[in-house]
N, C-alpha and C positions, 0 to 999 in steps of 0.2 A: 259824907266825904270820907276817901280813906285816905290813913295816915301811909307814909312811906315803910317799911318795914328794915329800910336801909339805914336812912336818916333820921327817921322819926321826927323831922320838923315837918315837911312838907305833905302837902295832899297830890293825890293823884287824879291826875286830870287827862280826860280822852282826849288823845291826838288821833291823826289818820297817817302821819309824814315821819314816821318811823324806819331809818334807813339801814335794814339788815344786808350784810356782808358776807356772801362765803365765797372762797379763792378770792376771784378777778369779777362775778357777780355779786347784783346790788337787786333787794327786792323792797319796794315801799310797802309796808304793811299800817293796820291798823294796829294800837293797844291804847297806853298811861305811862305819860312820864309825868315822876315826881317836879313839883313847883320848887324843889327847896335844890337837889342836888342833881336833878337831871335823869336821875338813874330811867329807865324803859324797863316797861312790862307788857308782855304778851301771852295769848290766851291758847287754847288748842286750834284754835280755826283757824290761826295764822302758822300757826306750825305746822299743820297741814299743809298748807297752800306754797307754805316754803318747799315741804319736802319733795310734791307735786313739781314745782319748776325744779329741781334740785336732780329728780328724774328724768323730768325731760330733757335737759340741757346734757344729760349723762354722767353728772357729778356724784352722785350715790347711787348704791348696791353695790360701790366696791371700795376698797381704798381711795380717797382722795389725794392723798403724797404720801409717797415712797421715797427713804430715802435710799441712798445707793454712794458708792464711792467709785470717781473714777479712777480707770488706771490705762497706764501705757502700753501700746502697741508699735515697735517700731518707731517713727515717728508721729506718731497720730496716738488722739486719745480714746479709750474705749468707755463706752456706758453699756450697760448690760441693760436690758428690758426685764424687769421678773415675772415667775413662771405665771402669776397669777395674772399678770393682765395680757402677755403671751395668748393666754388660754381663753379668756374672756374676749381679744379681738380676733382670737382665731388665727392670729401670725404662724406665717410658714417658717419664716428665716429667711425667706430670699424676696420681701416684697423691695419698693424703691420707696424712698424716703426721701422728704425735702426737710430740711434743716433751717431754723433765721431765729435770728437775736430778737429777742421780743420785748429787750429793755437791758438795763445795766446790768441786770444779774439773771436772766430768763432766756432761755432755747425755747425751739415750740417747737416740735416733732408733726410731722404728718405725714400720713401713710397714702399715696396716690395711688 
């Protein structure tokens, strides 16, 4: 058995219902969570498999959040896009956009 290397009370024991998080996605992997304080461990083959849906879904090879400040335009507010994702979606400047609250504090931008 191995010990925790967090706690050192508890052993580590194979789970498969390990629930990784990145943004708004959730991926079930295998590894070892500690008996004593919970802590989760995973291996390279799950890291893999993360970065693998992580591409697919289009979340990595580039920034994940950008932050930005908005500012005023007459009476409307502006957000800038930066050059970098700009460049990587291939944006003209004159596509059309749909705009919707995606929750208490979230826009969701999509490009039609």
């Amino acid at each position: 058995m191995k010990r925790c290397p967090i706690c050192k009370k508890g052993t580590r024991a194979d789970v498969d219902d390990i629930d990784y998080a990145f943004g708004d996605h959730h991926v079930i992997i295998k590894g070892e969570r500690c008996t004593s304080c919970g802590e989760e461990f995973f291996g390279m083959p799950e890291l893999e498999r993360i970065a693998r849906t992580g591409r697919r879904l289009g979340m990595w090879g580039s920034p994940m959040r950008l932050q930005r400040k908005l500012s005023r335009s007459g009476r409307g507010t502006v957000l800038r896009i930066p050059v970098d994702i700009e460049q990587e979606m291939k944006l003209k400047g004159n596509e059309r956009v749909t705009i919707s609250k995606a929750g208490k504090r979230k826009i969701l931008i999509e490009i039609e």
